[in-house]
Each structure stands twice: as C-alpha cells, then as structure tokens.
Kinemage of the C-alpha trace (Angstrom):
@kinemage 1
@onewidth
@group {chain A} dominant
@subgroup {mainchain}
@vectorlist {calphas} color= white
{ca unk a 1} P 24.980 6.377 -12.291
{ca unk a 2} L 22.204 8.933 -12.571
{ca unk a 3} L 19.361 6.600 -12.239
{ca unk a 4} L 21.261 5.336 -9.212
{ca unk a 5} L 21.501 8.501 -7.773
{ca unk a 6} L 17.988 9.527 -8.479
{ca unk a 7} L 16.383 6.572 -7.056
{ca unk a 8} L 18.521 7.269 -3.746
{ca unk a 9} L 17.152 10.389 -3.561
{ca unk a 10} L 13.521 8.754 -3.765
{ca unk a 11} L 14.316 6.533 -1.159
{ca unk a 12} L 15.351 9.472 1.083
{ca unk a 13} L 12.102 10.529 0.587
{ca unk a 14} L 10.104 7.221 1.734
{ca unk a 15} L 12.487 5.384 4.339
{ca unk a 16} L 15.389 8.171 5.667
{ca unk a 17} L 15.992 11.921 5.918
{ca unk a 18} L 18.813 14.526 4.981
{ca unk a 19} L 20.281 16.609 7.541
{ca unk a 20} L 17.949 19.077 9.481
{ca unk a 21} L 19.168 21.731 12.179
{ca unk a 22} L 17.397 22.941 14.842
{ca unk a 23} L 15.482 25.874 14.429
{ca unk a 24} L 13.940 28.212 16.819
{ca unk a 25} L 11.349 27.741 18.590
{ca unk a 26} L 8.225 30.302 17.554
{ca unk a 27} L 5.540 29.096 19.514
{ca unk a 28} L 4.552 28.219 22.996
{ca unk a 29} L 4.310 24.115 22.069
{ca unk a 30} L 7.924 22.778 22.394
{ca unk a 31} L 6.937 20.990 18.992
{ca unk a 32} L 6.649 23.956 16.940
{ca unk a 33} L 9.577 25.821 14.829
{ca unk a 34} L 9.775 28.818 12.701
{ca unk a 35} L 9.812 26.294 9.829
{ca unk a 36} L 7.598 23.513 10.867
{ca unk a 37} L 7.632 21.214 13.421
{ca unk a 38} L 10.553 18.661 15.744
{ca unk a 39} L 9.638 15.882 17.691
{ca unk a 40} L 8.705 15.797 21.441
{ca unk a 41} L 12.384 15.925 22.637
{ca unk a 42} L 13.137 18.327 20.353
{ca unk a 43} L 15.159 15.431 18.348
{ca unk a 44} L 16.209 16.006 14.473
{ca unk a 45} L 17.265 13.451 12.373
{ca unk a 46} L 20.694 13.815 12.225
{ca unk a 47} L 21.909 12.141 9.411
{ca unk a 48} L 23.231 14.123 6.430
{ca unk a 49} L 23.168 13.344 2.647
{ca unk a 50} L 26.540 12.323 2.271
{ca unk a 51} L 25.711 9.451 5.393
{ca unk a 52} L 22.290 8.741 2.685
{ca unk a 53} L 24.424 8.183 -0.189
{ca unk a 54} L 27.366 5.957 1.883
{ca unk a 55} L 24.416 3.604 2.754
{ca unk a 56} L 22.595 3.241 -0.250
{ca unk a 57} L 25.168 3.085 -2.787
{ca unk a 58} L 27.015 -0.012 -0.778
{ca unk a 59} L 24.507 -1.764 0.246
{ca unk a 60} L 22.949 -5.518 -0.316
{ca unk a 61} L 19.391 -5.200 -1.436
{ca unk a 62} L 17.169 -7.682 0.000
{ca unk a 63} L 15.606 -9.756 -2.269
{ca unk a 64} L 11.770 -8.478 -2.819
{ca unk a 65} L 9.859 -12.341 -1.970
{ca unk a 66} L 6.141 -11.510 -3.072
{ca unk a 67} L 4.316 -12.763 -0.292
{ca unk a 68} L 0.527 -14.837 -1.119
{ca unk a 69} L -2.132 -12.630 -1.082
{ca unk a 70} L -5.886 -13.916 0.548
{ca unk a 71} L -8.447 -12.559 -1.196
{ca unk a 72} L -10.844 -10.294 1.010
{ca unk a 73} L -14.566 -11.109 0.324
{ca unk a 74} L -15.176 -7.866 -0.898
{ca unk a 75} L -18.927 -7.968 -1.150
{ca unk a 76} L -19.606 -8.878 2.589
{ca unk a 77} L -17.399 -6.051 2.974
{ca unk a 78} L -19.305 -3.807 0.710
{ca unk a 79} L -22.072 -4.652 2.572
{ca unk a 80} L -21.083 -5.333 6.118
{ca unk a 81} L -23.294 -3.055 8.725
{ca unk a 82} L -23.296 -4.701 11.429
{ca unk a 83} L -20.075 -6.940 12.122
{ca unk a 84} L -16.724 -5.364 13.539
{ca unk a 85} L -14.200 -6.348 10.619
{ca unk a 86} L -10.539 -6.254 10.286
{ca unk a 87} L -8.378 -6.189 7.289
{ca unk a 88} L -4.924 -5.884 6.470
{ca unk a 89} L -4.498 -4.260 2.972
{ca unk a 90} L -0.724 -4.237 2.682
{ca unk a 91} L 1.760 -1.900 3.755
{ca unk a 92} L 0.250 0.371 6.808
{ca unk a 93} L -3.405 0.315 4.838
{ca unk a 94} L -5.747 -1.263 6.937
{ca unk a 95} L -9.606 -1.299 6.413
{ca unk a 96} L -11.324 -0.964 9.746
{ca unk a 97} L -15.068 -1.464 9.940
{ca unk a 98} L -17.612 -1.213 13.325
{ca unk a 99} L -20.871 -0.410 13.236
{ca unk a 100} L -21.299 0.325 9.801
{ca unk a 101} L -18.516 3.179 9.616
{ca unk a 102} L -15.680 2.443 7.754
{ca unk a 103} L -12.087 3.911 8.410
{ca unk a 104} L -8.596 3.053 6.420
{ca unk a 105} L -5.487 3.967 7.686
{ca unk a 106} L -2.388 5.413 4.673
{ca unk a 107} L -4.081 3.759 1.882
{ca unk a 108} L -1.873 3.103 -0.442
{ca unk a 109} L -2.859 1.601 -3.745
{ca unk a 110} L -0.368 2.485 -5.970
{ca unk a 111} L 2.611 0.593 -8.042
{ca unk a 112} L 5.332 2.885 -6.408
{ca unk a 113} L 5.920 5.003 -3.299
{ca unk a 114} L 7.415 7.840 -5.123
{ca unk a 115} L 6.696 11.236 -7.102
{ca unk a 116} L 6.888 9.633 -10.525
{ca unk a 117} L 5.846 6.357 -12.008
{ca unk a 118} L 9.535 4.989 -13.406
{ca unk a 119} L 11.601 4.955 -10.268
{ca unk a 120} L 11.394 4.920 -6.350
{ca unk a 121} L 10.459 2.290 -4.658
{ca unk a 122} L 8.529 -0.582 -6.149
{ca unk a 123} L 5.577 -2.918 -4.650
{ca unk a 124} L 6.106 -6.259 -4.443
{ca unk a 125} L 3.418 -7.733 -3.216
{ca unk a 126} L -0.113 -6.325 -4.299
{ca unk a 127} L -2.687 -4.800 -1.814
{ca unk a 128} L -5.021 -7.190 -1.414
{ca unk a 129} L -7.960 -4.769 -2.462
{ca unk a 130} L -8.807 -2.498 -5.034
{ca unk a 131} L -10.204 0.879 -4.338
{ca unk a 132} L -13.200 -0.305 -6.844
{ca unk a 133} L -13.618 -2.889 -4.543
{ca unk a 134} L -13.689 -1.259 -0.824
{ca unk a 135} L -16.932 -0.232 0.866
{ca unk a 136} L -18.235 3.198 1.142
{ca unk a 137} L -15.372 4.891 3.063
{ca unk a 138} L -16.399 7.315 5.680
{ca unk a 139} L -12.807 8.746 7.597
{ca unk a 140} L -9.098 8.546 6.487
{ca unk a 141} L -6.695 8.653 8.839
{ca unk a 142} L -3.161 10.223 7.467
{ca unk a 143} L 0.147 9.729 9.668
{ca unk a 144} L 2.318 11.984 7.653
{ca unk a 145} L 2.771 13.338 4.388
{ca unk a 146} L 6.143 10.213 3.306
{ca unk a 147} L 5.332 8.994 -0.177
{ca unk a 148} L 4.989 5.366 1.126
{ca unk a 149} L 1.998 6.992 3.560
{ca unk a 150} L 0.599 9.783 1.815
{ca unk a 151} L -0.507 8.636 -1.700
{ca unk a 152} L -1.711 11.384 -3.651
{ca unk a 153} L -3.643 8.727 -6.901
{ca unk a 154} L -5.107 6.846 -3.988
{ca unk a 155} L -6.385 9.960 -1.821
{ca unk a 156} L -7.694 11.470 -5.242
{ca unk a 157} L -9.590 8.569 -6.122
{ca unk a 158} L -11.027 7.751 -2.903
{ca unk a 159} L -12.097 11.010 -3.273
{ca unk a 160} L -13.367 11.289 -6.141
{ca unk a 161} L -15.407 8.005 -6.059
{ca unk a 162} L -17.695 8.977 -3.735
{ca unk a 163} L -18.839 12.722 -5.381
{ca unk a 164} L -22.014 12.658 -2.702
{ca unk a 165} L -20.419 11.624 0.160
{ca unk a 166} L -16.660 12.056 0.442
{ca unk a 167} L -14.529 10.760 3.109
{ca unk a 168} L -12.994 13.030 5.867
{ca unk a 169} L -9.645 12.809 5.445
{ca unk a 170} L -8.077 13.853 9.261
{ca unk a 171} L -4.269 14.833 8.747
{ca unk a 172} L -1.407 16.529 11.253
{ca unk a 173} L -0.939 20.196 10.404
{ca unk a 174} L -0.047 21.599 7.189
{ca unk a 175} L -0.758 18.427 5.313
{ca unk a 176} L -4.381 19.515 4.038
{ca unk a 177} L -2.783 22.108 2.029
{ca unk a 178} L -1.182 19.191 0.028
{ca unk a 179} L -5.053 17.456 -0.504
{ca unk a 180} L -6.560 20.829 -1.315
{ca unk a 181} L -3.855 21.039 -4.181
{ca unk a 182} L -5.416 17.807 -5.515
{ca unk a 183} L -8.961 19.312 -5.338
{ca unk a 184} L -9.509 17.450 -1.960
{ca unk a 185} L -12.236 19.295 0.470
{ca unk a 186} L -13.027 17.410 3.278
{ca unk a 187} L -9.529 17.531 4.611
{ca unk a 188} L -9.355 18.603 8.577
{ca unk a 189} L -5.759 18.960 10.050
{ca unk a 190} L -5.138 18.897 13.764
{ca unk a 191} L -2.154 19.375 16.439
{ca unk a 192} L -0.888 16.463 18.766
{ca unk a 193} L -3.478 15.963 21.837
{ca unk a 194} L -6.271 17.550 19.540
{ca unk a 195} L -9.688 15.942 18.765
{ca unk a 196} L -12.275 15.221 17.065
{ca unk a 197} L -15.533 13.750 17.031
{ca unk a 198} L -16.950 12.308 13.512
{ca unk a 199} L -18.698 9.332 12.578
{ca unk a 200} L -19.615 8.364 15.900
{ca unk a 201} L -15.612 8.171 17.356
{ca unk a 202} L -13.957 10.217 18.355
{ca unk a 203} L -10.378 10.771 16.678
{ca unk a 204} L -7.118 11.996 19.274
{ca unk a 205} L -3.970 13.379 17.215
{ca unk a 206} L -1.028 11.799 19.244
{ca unk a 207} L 2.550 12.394 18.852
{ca unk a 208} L 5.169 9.497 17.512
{ca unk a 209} L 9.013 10.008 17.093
{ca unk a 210} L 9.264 10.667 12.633
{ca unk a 211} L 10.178 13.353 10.671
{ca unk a 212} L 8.286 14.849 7.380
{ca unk a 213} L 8.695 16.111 3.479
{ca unk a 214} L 8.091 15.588 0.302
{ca unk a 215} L 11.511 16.728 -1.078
{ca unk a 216} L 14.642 17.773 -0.139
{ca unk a 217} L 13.700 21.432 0.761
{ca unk a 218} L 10.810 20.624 2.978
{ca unk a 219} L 11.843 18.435 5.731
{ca unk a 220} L 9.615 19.125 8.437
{ca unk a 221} L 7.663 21.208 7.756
{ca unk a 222} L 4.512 19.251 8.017
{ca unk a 223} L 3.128 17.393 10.965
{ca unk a 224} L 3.205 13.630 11.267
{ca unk a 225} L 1.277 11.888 14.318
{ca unk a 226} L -0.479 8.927 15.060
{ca unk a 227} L -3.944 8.601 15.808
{ca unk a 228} L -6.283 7.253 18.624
{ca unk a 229} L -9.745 6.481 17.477
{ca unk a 230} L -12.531 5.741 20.395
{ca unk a 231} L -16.260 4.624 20.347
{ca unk a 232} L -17.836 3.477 23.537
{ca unk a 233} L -15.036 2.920 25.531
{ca unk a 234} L -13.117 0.982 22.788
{ca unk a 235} L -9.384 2.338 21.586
{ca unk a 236} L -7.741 1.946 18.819
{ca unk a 237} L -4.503 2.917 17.822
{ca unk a 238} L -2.667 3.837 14.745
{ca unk a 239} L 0.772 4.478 15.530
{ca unk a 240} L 2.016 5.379 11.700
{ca unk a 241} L 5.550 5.497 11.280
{ca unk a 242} L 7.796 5.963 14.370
{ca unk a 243} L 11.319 5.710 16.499
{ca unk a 244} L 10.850 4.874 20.147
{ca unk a 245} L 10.450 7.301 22.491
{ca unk a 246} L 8.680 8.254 25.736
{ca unk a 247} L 5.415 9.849 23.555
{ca unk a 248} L 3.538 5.995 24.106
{ca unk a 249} L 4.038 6.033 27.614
{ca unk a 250} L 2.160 9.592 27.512
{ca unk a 251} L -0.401 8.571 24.881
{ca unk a 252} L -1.183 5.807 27.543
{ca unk a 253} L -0.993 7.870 30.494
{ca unk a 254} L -3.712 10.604 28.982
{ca unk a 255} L -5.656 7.962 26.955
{ca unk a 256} L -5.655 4.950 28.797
{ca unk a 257} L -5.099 1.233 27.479
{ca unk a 258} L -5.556 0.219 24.046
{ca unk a 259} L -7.350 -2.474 22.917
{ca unk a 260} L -5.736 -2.996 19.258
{ca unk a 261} L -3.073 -1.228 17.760
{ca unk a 262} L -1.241 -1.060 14.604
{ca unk a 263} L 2.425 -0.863 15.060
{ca unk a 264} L 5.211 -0.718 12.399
{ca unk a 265} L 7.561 -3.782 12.949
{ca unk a 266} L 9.487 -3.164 9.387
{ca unk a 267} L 12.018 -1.259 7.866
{ca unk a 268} L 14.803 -0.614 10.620
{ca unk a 269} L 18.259 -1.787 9.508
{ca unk a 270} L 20.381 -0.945 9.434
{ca unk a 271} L 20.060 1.109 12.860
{ca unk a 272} L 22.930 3.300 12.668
{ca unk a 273} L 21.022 5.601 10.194
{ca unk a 274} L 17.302 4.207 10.786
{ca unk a 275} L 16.953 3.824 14.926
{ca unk a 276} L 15.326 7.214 15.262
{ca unk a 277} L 12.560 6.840 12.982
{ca unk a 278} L 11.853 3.489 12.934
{ca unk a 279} L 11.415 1.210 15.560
{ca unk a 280} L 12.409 -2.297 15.378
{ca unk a 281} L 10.530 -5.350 16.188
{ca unk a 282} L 11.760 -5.536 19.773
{ca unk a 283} L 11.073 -1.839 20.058
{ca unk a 284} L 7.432 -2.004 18.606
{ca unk a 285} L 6.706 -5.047 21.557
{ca unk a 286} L 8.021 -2.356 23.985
{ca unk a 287} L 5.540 0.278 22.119
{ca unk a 288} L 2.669 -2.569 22.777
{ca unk a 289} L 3.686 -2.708 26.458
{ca unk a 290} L 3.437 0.661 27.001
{ca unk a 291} L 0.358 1.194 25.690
{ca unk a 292} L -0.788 -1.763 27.635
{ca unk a 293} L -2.443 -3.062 24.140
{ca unk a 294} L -4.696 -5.943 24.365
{ca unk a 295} L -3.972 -6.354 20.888
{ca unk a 296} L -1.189 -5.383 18.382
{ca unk a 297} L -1.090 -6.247 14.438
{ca unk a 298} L 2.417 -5.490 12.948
{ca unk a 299} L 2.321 -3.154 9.889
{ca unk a 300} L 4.430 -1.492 7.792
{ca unk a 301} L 6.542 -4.345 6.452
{ca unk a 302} L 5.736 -6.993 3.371
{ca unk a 303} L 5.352 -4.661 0.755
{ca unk a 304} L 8.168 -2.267 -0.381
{ca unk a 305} L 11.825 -2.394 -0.037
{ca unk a 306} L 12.867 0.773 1.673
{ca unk a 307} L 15.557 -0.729 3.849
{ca unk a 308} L 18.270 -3.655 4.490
{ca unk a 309} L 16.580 -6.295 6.779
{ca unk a 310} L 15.343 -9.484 4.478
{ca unk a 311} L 11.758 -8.822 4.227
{ca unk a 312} L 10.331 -11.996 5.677
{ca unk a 313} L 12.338 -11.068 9.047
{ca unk a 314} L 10.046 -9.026 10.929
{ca unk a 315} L 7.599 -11.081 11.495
{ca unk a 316} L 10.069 -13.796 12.473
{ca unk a 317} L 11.724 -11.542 15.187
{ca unk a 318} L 8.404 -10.088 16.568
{ca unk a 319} L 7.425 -13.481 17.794
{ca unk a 320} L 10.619 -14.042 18.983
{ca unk a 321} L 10.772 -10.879 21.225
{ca unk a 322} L 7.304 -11.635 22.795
{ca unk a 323} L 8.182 -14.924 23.331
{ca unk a 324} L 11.647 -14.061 25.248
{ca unk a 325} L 9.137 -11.423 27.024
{ca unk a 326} L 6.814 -14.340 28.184
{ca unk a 327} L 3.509 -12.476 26.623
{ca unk a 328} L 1.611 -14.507 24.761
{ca unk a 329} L 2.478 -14.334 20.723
{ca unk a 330} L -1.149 -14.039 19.891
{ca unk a 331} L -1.686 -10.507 21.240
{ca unk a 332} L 0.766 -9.402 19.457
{ca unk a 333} L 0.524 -10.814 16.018
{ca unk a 334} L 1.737 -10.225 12.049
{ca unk a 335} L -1.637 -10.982 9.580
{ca unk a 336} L -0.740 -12.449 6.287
{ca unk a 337} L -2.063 -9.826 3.418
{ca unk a 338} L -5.655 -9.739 2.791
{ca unk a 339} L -6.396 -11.442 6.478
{ca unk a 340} L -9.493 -10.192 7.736
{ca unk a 341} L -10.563 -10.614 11.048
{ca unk a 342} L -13.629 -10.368 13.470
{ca unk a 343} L -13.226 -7.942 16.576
{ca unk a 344} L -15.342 -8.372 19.764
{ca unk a 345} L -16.362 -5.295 21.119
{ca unk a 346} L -17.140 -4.414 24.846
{ca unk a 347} L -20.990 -4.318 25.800
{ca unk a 348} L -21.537 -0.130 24.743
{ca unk a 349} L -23.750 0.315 28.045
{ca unk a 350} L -20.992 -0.560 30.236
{ca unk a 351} L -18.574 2.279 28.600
{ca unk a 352} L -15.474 -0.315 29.339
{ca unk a 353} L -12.285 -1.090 27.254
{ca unk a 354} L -12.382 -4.364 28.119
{ca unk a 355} L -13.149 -6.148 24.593
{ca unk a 356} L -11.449 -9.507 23.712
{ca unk a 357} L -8.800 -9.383 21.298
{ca unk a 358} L -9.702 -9.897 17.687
{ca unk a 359} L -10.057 -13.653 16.201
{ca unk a 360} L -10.299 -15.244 13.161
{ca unk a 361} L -12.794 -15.037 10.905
C-alpha cells in the first residue's frame, strides 16, 4: 500500500496538482503572488489531495502499447547546416534545426519522469535519439519545471557535453535557480511577454493555462510558459503543457500567426480533475485556430502514462476533430516517433510568415 501511495504522489507531481489557495497579489502583474505565480485569470488548480488519491487509487490503467520507433539519421543531423529539419523525439522533446542553429524543446531522455529511479512514471516507448547522438545544441527551451518537462540527468548532460560551448537554456522565472543547483550556467529566466534575442531568433515568453512544483510544498512557485521563437518573419510555437484559455487568442493578437506549433493533444481524462491543465484534443484544434497556425504537430502523448485515456487515442480523436471542423487533417498532424521532417521557410528578404507547412522528408 505504500508503494501505491508513493507512486501517487509521483504522479501528482508529473500529470495533476494538490490543492493551492489564492494568495495575494504582491506585484503590479496580475500573475504574480507573494509565493510565486497564478495563471492569467488568476485560476488555481482546485483539486485537493484527497480528490488525487480518489482518482488514482480506483482507476483502470491504460495499457502502456510501445509504439515503433523510426530511427533519425543522426549523422545528417550532426551535420545538417543548411536544411530546416524537424524531429519528433518523444514526449514534448522535439529537435528543431534552421540555419545551422539547433533548438530542443523539454528534452527528456530519461527512463522515468520522477525524482528517483524505482518509481513514478515509466517510459514506454524510447526517445528516438540519444543525447550522444544529437547535434551540437545551441538553445533549450524549458516550459516549466514538471518532472515529465524538466529533466534534471538530461539538462546536466546536455550540459555538460558541450564544456566549450554550452547551450542557453531559456526558462520562466525562478526555474534557473533549479539548473544552477546542478552546476548549470547558461541558464536565463524570463517573465510572460519578455524577450530575447540569441542565436539569430528571437525567443517571446508567452503565457499558457498550468501550474508548477517539484513537490508537495512548492506548487507554484515557479513560472511555466510557452515560448514563441522568430527568425525572419517565421514563428514558431511551443505551447508546453496547458488548459485552454483566452492566453492563445492574446499570444496571436500581439504576435501574429504561427506557422508551426507544437501543441499537447495527450493526457486529459479524465476531465473532471485534468480540464484545467490539460487540454484535450478538441481543445488543442481550438488552440491551433486561434493561433491561426499554418501548421500544428501534436505532442505530449505516446510516451508515459500519466493519465486514463488509452494511449493510442489522441491521435485518433485529433483527426477526428479537424475533420468535423472541415480543416484539412494535414495541418494539423500527430508524427510517429523519430519522424523527421523538412520545413520550407519564407524567402528572408521578404520578412513574411508565409512559409508552406512542413513535408516529408
């Protein structure tokens, strides 16, 4: 019964959240507390331990289906300078490449999403590259500081690997503190609608509807965020992990369109306890809309079991949803793991956002 209850607690610390007052506001942003941080309309997850526990210990597990893995041809990527690459690496890791920077998104290498090595969470299906095996990494993008997001072997080895020229690792507030406790320097943390130019892009901290911590005595008090990265007129967009709300319509409104974003379409059900954290499939085709996205790849799904929905469903109910929407399926699509793909870019002179959505390799 212990190892039951311990592993619930894990989850709690991936996938859900104990109960969280509000606390006063000590700042002139809405989005700051005396503690940490609440979402844009002031929302805090609601749901208490005692809710946690009535969930987990009565629920059906979903059977963990490894999915087939391609195999990433990790020496054009090693070498790639010129070509605008692609490639899902499992979970909401994604190796973005254009010209000749390289970005991933909450890499996440490890067995578990958890503190410790023997419990939590479990992958079932393998990232489709090693951290020997990726290119020269120059920016990580961090969404918040969730175990399944924030990866403390994988941040300390990308790290480490690269003694002369580290990445940058760009977090929300308060998370550096975490990577300078693992001997991390380059770490630069940043409030929503704050920027950055690195690399050649330029890097926008945007709100999304989530929650943070590490344990149960430090909910919130870090900053989670997605993240808008631009170079010559092209936008991409990292959403990390998020409920619906009104922040995409804003992140549109102030940013403009996207042309390919990364949107979580897993771990939702059930949505009593998980609607305000994690969107849904239909909700992350509403997310795409709003952010008039040339181009969405679903993320966040396929890899660990943090929730109730089977795990080859998301997929299955994305294309459904754009289908009953009459967009077309392809803008809007699920890659298998290890799929890399070739972007088009728009012409740099012209300063546009009007590239063609990414196609196969």
């Amino acid at each position: 019964m212990m190892t039951k209850l311990f592993t619930l607690i894990l989850i709690n610390l991936t996938a859900a959240s104990a109960c969280s007052s509000q606390e006063p506001v000590m700042n002139t942003k809405k989005h700051h507390t005396a503690t940490g941080f609440r979402n844009t309309d002031s929302l805090m997850v609601d749901k208490s331990f005692k809710d946690l526990v009535s969930w987990m210990w009565n629920r059906q597990t979903p059977d963990p289906k490894p999915f087939p893995v391609l195999s990433p041809d990790s020496t054009f990527l090693r070498s790639n300078q010129t070509l605008p690459t692609l490639t899902w690496i499992g979970h909401s890791t994604f190796l973005i490449q254009i010209d000749g920077v390289n970005i991933l998104t909450d890499p996440h290498f490890s067995d578990r999403a958890s503190p410790v090595s023997f419990a939590g969470p479990r992958r079932y299906t393998r990232p489709a590259l090693t951290i020997e095996s990726l290119p020269r990494i120059d920016v990580v993008l961090i969404s918040h500081d969730h175990y399944d997001h924030l990866d403390l072997p994988s941040v300390v080895e990308l790290f480490s690997r690269q003694p002369d020229s580290p990445p940058v690792f760009l977090t929300g507030l308060k998370v550096k503190a975490r990577l300078e406790d693992e001997g991390i320097t380059t770490a630069q943390e940043y409030d929503w609608w704050e920027s950055v130019s690195l690399a050649g892009f330029t890097f926008h901290c945007v709100p999304v509807q989530h929650f943070s911590g590490r344990s149960l005595t430090d909910r919130n008090s870090t900053l989670w965020c997605g993240w808008v990265a631009e170079r010559n007129g092209y936008k991409i967009f990292f959403a990390g992990d998020t409920g619906y709300s009104e922040d995409f319509k804003l992140i549109h409104s102030r940013l403009g369109d996207m042309d390919l974003s990364f949107l979580p379409i897993g771990a939702y059900d059930p949505r009593w306890f998980m609607k305000s954290h994690h969107v849904a499939p239909e909700e992350a085709v509403q997310i795409h809309q709003d952010v008039h996205s040339r181009q969405s790849v679903g993320m966040h799904w396929g890899t660990f079991i943090l929730t109730d929905e089977p795990v080859d469903e998301p997929p299955v109910r994305l294309r459904k949803m754009m289908l009953e929407k009459g967009l077309d399926p392809e803008s809007f699509v699920a890659f298998q793991h290890g799929e890399t793909r070739i972007l088009t870019l728009p012409v740099p002179e012209k300063q546009t956002a009007t590239a063609e959505s990414a196609v196969t390799e």
